[in-house]
N, C-alpha and C positions, 0 to 999 in steps of 0.2 A: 504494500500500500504506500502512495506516494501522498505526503502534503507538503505544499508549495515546492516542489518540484523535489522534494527530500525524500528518500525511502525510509519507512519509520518500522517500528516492530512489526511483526506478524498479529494479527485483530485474533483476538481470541475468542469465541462464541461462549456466550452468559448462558443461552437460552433457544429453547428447541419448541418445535411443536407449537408455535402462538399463531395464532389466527386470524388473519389480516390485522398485525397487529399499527397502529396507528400515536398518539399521542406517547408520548413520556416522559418522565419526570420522578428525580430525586426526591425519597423521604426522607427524613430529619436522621434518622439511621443509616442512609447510605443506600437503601436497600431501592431497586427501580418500579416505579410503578406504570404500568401499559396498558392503554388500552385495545382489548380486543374486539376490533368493530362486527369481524366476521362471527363471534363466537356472545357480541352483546356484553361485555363483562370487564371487567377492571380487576386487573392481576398484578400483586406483587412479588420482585422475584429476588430474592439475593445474587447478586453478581457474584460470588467466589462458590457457592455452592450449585447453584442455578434451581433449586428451589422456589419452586411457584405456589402461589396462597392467593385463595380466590377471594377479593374485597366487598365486589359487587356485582350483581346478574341480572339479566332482562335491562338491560340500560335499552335507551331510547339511539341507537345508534346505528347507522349503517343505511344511507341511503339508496335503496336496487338502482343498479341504471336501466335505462330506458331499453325495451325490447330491441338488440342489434347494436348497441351505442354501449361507449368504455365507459368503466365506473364515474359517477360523479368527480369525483377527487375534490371531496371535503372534507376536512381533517376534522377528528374528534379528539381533543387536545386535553392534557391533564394537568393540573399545578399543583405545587403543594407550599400553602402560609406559613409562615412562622410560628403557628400553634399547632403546627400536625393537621390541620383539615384539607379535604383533599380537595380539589375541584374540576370536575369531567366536564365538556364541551359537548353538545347532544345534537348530532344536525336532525333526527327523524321530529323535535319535536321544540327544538330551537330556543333550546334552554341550557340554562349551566346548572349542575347537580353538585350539591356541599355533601360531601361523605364526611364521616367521623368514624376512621377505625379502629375496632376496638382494642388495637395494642402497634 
């Protein structure tokens, strides 16, 4: 892998198996959180172990594209505040959703 024209270390894969996965962002712990548009869900994953823990299910996400025509490409985006709350991006229903997880 090249950045600004430098060969830098080999990328090491965190994580396997996620499902169109879209947004992400740092918890206060380190730990990544993703969303999974294709699978409706918000996943955290430890990067050194690659441990996944399911936050939250049935999210409002994942807009189908149109009969014959490429997916939408609308990102469903996640932050995380200075108090640990999390916040997901929803395009099927065009709202932001405030998680609180419970550790």
């Amino acid at each position: 892998v090249y950045v600004r024209g430098e060969l830098q270390a080999t990328p090491i894969p965190v994580a396997f198996d996620l499902v169109m996965p879209e947004g992400m962002a740092v918890d206060r712990r380190g730990r990544l959180l993703v969303v999974e548009t294709g699978a409706q869900r918000l996943v955290r994953i430890d990067p050194h172990t690659g441990t996944k823990e399911l936050i939250a299910s049935n999210l409002p996400v994942g807009i189908p594209p149109a009969p014959g025509a490429p997916p939408q490409w609308i990102l469903n985006g996640v932050a995380v505040d200075i108090f640990g709350a999390i916040y997901v991006s929803c395009d099927l229903e065009n709202q932001i959703l405030k998680i609180w997880p419970l550790h």
